[in-house]
RODO-2510 file (C-alpha; in nm, 4 decimals, decimal comma):
residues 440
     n   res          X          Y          Z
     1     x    12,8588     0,5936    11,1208
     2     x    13,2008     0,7141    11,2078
     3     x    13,3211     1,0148    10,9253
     4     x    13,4832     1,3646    11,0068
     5     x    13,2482     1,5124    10,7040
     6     x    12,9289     1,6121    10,8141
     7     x    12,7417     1,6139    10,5028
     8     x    12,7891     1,2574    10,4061
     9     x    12,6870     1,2151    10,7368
    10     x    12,3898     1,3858    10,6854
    11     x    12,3525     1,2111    10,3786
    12     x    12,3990     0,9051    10,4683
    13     x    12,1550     0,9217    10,7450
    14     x    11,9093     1,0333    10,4640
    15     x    11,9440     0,7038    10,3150
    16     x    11,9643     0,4613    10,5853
    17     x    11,6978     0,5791    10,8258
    18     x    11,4156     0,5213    10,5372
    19     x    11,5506     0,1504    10,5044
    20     x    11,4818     0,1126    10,8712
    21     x    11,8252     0,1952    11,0381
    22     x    11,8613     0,3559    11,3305
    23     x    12,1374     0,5747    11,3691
    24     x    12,4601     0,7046    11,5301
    25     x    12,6836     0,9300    11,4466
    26     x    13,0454     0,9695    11,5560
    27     x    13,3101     1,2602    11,4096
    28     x    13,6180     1,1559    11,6136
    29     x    13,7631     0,8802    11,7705
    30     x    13,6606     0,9799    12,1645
    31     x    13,3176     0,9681    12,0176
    32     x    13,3541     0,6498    11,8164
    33     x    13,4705     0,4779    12,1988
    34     x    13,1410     0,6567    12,3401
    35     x    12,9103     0,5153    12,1218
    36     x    13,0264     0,1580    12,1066
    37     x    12,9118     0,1240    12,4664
    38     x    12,5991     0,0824    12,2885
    39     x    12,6814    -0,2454    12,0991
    40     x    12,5929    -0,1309    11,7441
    41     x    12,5239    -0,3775    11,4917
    42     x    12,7300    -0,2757    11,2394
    43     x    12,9623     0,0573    11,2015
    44     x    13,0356     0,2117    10,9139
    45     x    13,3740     0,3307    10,9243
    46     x    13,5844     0,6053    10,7206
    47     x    13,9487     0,4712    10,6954
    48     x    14,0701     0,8315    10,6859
    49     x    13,9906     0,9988    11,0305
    50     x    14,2122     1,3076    11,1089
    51     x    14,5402     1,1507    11,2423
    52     x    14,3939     0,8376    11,3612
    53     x    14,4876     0,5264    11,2100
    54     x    14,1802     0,3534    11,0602
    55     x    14,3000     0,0219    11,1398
    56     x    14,3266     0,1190    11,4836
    57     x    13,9958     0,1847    11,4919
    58     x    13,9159    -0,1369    11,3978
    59     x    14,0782    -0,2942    11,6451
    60     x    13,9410    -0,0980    11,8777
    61     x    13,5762    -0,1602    11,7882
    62     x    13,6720    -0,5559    11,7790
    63     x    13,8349    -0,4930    12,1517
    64     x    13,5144    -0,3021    12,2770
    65     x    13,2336    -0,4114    12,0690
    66     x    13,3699    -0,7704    11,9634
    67     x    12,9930    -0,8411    11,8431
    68     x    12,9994    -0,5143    11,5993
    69     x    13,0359    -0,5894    11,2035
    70     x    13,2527    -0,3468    11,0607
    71     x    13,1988    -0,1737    10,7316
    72     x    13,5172     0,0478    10,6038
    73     x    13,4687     0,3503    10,3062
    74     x    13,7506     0,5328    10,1864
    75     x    13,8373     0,7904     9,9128
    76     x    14,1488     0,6867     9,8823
    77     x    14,0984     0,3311     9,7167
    78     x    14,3336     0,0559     9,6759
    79     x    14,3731    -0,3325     9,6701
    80     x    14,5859    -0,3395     9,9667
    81     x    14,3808    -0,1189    10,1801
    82     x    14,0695    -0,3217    10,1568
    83     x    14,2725    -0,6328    10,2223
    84     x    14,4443    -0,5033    10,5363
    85     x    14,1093    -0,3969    10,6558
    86     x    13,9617    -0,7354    10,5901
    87     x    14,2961    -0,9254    10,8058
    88     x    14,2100    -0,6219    11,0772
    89     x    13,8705    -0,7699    11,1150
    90     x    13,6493    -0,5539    10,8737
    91     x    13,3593    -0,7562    10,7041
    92     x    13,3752    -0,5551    10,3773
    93     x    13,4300    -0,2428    10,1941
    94     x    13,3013     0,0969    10,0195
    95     x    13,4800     0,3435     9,8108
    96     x    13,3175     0,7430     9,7750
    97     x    13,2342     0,8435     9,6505
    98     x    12,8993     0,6130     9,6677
    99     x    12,8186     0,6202     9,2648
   100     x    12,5769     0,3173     9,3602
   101     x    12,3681     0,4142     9,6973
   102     x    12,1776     0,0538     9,7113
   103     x    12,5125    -0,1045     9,7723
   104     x    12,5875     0,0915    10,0596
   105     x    12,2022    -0,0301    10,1609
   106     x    12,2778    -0,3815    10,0664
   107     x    12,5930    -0,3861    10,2103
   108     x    12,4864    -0,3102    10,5392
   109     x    12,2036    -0,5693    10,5085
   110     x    12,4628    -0,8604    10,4265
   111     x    12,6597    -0,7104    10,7455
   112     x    12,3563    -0,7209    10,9682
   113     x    12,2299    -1,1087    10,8474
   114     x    12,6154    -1,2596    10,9558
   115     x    12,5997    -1,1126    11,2390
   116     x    12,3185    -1,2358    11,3028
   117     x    12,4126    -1,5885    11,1975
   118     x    12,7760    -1,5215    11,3834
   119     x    12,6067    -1,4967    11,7075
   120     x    12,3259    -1,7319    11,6749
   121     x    12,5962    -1,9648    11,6118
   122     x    12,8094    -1,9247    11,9187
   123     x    12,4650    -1,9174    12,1176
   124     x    12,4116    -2,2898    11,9616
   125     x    12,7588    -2,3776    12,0577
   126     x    12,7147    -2,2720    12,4431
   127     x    12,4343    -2,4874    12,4132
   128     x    12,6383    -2,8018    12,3169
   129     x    12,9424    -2,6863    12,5901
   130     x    12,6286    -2,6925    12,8430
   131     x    12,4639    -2,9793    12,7374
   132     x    12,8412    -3,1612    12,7384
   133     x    12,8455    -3,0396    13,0962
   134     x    12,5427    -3,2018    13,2101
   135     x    12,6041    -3,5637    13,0579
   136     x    12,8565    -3,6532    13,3315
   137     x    12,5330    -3,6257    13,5805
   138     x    12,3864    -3,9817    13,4902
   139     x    11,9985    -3,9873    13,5226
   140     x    11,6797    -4,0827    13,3758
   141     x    11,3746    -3,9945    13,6613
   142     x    11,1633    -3,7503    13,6129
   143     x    11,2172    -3,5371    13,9417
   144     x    11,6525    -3,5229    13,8568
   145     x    11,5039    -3,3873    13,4702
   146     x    11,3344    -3,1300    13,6707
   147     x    11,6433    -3,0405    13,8709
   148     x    11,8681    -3,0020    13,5669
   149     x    11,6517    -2,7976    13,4029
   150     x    11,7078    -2,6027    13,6648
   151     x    12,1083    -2,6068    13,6707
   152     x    12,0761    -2,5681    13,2616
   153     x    11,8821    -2,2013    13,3103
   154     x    12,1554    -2,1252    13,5740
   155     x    12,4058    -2,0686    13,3348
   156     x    12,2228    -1,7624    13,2621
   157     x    12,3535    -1,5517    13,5952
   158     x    12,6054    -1,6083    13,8724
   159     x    12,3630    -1,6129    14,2206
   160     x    12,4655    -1,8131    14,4905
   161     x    12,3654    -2,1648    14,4649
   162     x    12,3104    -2,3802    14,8079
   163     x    12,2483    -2,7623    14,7395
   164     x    12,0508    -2,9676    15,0031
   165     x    12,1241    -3,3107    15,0084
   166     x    12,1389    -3,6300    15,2108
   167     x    12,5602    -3,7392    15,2023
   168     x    12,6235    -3,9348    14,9257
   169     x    12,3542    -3,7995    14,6727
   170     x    12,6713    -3,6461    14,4452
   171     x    12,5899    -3,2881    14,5445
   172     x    12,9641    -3,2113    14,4193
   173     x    12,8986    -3,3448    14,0766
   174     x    12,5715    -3,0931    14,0795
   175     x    12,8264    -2,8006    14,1687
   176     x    13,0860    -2,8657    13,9053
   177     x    12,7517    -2,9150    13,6666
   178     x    12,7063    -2,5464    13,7863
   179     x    13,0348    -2,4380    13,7657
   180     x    13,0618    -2,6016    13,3914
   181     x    12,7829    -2,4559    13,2439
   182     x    12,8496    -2,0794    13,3743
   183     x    12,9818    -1,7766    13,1897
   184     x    13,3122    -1,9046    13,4777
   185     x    13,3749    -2,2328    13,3431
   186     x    13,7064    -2,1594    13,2174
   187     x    13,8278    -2,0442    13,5682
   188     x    13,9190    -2,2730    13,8458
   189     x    13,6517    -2,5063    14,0421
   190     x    13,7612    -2,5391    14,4265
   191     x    13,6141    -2,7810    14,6192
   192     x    13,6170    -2,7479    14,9842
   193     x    13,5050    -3,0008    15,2452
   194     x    13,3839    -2,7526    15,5726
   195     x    13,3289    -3,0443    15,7976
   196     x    13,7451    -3,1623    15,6928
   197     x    13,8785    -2,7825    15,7597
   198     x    14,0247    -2,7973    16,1997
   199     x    13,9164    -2,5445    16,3824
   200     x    14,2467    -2,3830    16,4637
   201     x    14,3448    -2,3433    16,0526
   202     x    14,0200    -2,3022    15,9349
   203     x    13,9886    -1,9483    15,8964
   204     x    14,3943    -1,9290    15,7229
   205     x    14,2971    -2,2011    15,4683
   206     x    13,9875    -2,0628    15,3812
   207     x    14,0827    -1,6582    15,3707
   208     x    14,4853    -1,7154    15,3417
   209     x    14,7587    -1,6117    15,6001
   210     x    15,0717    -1,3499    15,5753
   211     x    15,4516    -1,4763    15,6559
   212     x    15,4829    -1,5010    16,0337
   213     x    15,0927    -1,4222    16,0775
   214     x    15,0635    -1,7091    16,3507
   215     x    15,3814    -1,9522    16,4838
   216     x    15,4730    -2,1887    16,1652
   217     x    15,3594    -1,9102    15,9239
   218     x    15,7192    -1,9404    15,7507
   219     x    15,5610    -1,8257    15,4220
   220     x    15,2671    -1,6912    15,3151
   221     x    14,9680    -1,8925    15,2020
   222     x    14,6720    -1,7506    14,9065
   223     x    14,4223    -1,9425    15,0779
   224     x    14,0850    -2,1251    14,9126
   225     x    13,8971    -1,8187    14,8453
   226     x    14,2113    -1,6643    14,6220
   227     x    14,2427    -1,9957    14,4416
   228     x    13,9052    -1,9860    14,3350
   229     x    13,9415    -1,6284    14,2057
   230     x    13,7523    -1,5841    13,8560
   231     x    13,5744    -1,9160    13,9008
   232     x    13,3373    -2,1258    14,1553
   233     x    13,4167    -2,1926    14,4938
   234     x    13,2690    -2,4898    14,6556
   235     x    13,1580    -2,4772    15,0331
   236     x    13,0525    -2,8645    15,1156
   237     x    12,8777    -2,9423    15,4259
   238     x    12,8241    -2,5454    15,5093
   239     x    12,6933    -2,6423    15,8180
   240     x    13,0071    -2,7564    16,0082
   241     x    13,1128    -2,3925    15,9928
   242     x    13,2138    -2,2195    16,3650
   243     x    12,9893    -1,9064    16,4376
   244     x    13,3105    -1,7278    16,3860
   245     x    13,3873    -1,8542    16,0496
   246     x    13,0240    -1,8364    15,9528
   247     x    13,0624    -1,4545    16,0086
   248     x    13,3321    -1,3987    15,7846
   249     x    13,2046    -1,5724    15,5516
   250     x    12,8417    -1,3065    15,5380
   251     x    13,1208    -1,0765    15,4929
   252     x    13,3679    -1,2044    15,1971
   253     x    12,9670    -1,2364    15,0362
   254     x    12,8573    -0,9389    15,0830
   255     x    13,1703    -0,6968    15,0615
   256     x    13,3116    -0,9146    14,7866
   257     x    13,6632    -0,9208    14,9718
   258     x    13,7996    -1,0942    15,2325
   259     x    14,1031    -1,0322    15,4675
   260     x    14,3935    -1,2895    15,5731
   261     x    14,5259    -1,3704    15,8748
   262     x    14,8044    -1,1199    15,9359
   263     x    14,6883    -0,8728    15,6560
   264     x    14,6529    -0,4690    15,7060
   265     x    14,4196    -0,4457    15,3923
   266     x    14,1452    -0,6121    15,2701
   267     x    14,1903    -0,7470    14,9295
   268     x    13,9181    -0,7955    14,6614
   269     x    13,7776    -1,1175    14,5181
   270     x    13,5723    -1,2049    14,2271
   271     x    13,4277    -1,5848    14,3586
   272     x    13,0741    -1,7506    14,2968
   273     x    13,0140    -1,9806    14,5713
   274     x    12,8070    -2,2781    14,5244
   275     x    12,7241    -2,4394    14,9026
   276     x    12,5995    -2,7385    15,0115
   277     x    12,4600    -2,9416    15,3230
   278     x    12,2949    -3,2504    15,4361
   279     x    12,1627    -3,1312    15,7528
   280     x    11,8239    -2,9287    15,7812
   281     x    11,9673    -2,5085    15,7885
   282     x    11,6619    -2,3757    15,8795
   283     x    11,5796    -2,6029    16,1998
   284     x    11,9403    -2,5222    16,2645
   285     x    11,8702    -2,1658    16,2174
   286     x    11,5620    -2,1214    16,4370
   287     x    11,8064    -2,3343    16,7057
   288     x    12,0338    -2,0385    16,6767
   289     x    12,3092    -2,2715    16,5372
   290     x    12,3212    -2,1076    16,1946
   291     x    12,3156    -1,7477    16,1067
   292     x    11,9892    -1,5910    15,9429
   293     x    12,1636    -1,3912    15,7055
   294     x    12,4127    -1,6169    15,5939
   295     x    12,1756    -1,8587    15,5336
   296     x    11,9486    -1,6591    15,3139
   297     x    12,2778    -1,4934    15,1354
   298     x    12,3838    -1,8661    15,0403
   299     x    12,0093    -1,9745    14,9710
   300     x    11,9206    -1,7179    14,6796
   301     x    11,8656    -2,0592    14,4689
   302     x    11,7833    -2,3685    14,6586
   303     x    11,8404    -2,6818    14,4958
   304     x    11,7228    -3,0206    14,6442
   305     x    11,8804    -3,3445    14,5203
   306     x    11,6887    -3,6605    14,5985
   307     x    11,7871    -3,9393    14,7711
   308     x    11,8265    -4,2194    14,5544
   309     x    11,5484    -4,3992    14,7289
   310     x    11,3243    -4,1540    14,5903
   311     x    11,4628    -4,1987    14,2410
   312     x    11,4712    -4,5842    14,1877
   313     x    11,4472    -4,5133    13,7984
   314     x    11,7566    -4,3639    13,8023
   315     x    11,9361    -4,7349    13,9501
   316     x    11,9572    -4,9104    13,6311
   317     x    12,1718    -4,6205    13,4563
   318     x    12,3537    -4,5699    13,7184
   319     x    12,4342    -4,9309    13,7674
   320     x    12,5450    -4,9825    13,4167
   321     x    12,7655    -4,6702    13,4264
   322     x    12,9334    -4,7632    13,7544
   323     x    13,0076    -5,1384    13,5867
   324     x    13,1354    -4,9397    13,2832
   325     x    13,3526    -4,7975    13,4589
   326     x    13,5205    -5,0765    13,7253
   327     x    13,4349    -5,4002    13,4897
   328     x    13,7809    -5,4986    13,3743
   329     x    13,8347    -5,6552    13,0302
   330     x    13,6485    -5,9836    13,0100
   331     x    13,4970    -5,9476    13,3330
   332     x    13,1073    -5,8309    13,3536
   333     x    12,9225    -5,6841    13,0888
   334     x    12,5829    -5,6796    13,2741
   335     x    12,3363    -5,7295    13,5457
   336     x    12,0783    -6,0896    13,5910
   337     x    11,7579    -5,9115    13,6220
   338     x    11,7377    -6,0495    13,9131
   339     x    12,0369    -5,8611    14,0799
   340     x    11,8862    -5,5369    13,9062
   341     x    11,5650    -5,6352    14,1294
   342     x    11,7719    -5,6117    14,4386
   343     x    11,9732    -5,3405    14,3548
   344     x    11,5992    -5,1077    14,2493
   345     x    11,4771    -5,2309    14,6005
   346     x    11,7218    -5,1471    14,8443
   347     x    11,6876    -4,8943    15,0456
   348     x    12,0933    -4,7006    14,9525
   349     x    12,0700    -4,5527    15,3082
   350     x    12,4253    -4,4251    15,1568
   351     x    12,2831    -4,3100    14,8435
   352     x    12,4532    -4,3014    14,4841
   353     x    12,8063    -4,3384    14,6635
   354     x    12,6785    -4,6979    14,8223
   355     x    12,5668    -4,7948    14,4988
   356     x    12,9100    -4,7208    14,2973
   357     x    13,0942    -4,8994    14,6176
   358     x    12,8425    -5,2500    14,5686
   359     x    12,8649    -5,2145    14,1882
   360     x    13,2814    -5,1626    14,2034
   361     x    13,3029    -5,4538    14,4876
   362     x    13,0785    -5,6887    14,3042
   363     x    13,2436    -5,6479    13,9550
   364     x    13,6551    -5,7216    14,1114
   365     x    13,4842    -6,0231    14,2994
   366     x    13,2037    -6,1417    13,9905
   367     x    13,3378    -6,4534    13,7870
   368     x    13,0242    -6,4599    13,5266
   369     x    12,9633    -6,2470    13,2144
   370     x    12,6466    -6,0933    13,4233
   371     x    12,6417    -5,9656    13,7801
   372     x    12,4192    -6,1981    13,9934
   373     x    12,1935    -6,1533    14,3250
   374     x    12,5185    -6,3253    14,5000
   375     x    12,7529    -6,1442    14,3881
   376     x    12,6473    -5,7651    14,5269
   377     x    12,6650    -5,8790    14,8516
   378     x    12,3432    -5,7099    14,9666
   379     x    12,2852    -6,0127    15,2098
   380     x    11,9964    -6,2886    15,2382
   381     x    11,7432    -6,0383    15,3088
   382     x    11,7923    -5,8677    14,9367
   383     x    11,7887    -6,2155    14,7802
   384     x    11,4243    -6,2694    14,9233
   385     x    11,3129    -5,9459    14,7649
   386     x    11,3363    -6,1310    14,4649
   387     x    11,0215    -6,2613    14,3731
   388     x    10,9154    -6,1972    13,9871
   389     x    10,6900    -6,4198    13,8070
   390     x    10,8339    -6,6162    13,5093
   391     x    10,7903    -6,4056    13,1915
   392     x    10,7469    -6,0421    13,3841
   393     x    10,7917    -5,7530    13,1266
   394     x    11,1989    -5,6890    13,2026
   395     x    11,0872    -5,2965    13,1751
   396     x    11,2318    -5,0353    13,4787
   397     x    10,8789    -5,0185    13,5671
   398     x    10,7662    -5,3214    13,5795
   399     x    11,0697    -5,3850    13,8442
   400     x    10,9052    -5,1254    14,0565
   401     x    10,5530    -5,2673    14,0188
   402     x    10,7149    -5,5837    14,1241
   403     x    10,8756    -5,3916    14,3545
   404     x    10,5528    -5,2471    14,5101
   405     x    10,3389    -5,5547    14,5057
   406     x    10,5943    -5,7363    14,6758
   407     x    10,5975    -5,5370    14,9638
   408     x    10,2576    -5,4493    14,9993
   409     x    10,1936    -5,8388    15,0667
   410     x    10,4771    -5,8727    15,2603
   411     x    10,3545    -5,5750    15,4479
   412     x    10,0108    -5,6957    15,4627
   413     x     9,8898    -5,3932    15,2887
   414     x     9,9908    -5,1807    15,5702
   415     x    10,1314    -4,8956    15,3955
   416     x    10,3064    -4,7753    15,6505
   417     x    10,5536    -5,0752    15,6903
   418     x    10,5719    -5,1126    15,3043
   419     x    10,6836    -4,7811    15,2452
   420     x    10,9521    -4,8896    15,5421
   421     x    11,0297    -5,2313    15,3419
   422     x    11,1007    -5,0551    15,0364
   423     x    11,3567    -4,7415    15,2396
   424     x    11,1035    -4,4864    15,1377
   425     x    10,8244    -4,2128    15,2671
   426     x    10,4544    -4,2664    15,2635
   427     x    10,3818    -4,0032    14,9833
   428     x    10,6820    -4,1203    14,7752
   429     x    10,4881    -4,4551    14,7791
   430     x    10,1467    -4,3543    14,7479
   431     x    10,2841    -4,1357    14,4423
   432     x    10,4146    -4,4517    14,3145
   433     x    10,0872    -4,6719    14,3702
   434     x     9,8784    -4,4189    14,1748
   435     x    10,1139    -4,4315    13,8888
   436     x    10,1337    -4,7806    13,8275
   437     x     9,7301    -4,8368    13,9110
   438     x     9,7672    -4,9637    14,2595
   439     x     9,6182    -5,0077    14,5659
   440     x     9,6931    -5,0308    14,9327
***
């Protein structure tokens, strides 16, 4: 409550507190900015505050408290007041003095239930902007459900992320997932490839350079870290860093600035990074090739993306987006269930990124309405993996029982060679037998 006339403020607090408000008062505009640091629900606002404009007020509360439902009352009553009140953001108004004291109850009531519905609404619509996000990562396996869940509840806080990941797996489409669904998605995503970065401009492209810092410095240069300021920086392959660079980095993450080549002063930056690797940090650490504390500083969330050998169920999606996407007009508008065979039973040594290059080869090359065994290309040896019985169930998983059975009896039920035949580990397979009622 915001009034320069103590007893209405006493009398006001007579009323409300009974009805379940709790209250703060405010006699002057320094107070009013104190108190909003609270986030009130509602304020109830005289129009008429010493000198102060009233509608200055109100756009102050709206700057400070943007969540806040404002209330104006006023003496001094008239049309256009409450109207300019309403355009400066108010949500209604009260003239004194209050003949009818449930109104000013009521009133406050209505204020509190849209707020209520104002925010529950923009909660549901970061919902949809997050779910949005996440549809460009194509999946239907159980273990990649897991893993988005995981991205989804990151877009609650800002730690550092560090993806591990075989090459190909799309570990950049998981970071701009991240960056998407964060409280930074409207600020800039950089990508950066570590492994790409030579050693001699490394550190200048990554922390920026002054004008005549080094020979060829003929103007200055903001670097990575500056371009990613307000948003998500992405560190790919981490592990290709030097020692030296690895160093600087600890410090531009735990000082929260960084200083460029050249520079007198260290400047400030405001960057989430999101890293990722395919090689195995920790060995690399207890080799002394990786520092301790960067590593932990980087992994405060750990995510692991599967291989795509471990994910067969995710093949025929990802097949039929890929063809989508290359398939020009009249050329294929499918996959023989055959070819889907071969393509769920290869081993993708090079992960999602092999499979979009055989699907995007095989539909510029494919002269039928369906992608066949011949045309991905996989070679003789796929084509003998085909073996289904006439009338099989055309279900995803009864392609991997298929799958399983065939190379178990090519394999002589030696489980270790099976699990070799079909490009994945034991426990992945013996996973696999249990679920579909197998055995070795």
């Amino acid at each position: 409550m915001v009034d320069d006339e103590a007893p209405l403020l006493r009398t006001l607090r007579r009323l409300l507190e009974p009805e379940g408000f709790h209250v703060h008062e405010a006699a002057d505009a320094a107070s009013v900015s104190h108190e909003l640091a609270s986030e009130p629900d509602v304020v109830l606002l005289d129009l008429r505050l010493g000198d102060v404009s009233g509608m200055e007020l109100i756009r102050e509360i709206r700057e400070q408290s943007p969540d806040s439902e404002i209330v104006v009352m006023t003496g001094y009553a008239s049309i256009d007041t409450a109207v300019e009140s309403m355009r400066a953001g108010a949500f209604d108004y009260l003239e004194k003095p209050f003949h009818d004291r449930r109104r000013v109850v009521q009133t406050l009531g209505r204020a509190l239930e849209w707020r209520s519905l104002r925010v529950r609404n923009r909660e549901l619509e970061g919902e949809l902007e997050r779910r949005a996000a996440l549809d460009g990562v194509i999946f239907q396996s159980a273990v990649m459900r897991r893993l988005m869940r995981k991205v989804a509840d990151l877009s609650r806080n800002e730690s550092t992320v560090l993806i591990e990941a075989e090459s190909g797996t799309g570990k950049e489409l998981i970071a701009r997932a991240i960056h998407r669904t964060s409280p930074r998605r409207d600020g800039a995503f950089v990508p950066v490839d570590c492994g790409a970065l030579p050693e001699g401009i490394a550190e200048g492209e990554l922390f920026g350079y002054e004008r005549g810092a080094f020979t060829g410095a003929v103007r200055a240069s903001e670097g990575l870290f500056r371009s990613a300021q307000g948003g998500t920086l992405f560190l790919d392959e981490i592990g290709e860093l030097s020692p030296r660079l690895q160093s600087k980095l600890l410090r531009a993450i735990q000082e929260r600035e960084i200083r460029p080549l050249g520079a007198t002063a260290a400047q400030h930056i405001d960057v989430r990074i999101v890293a990722a690797t395919n090689r195995d940090l920790q060995a690399e650490v207890r080799a002394g090739a990786f520092r301790a504390d960067l590593f932990y500083r980087l992994r405060v969330v750990s995510l692991a993306l599967p291989p795509l050998r471990d994910r067969p169920e995710d093949i025929p999606v990802l097949a039929a987006s890929f063809l989508a996407r290359y398939a020009e007009e009249g050329g294929p508008a499918g996959l023989e269930p055959e070819a889907l065979e071969v393509l769920i039973g290869h081993p993708w040594e090079g992960n999602v990124r092999e499979l979009e290059n055989c699907i995007e080869a095989a539909a510029a090359l494919a002269h039928g309405p369906r992608l066949t065994v011949a045309d991905l290309g996989l070679g003789p040896a796929a084509a003998r993996r085909v073996n289904r019985p006439a009338g099989i169930d055309l279900s995803l998983g009864a392609y991997e029982r298929a799958c399983l059975e065939d190379a178990l009896e090519q394999a002589g039920s030696d489980v270790r060679r099976a699990a070799r035949l079909l490009g994945i580990g034991r426990s992945t397979l013996y996973r696999k037998l249990r679920a579909h009622g197998l055995r070795p």
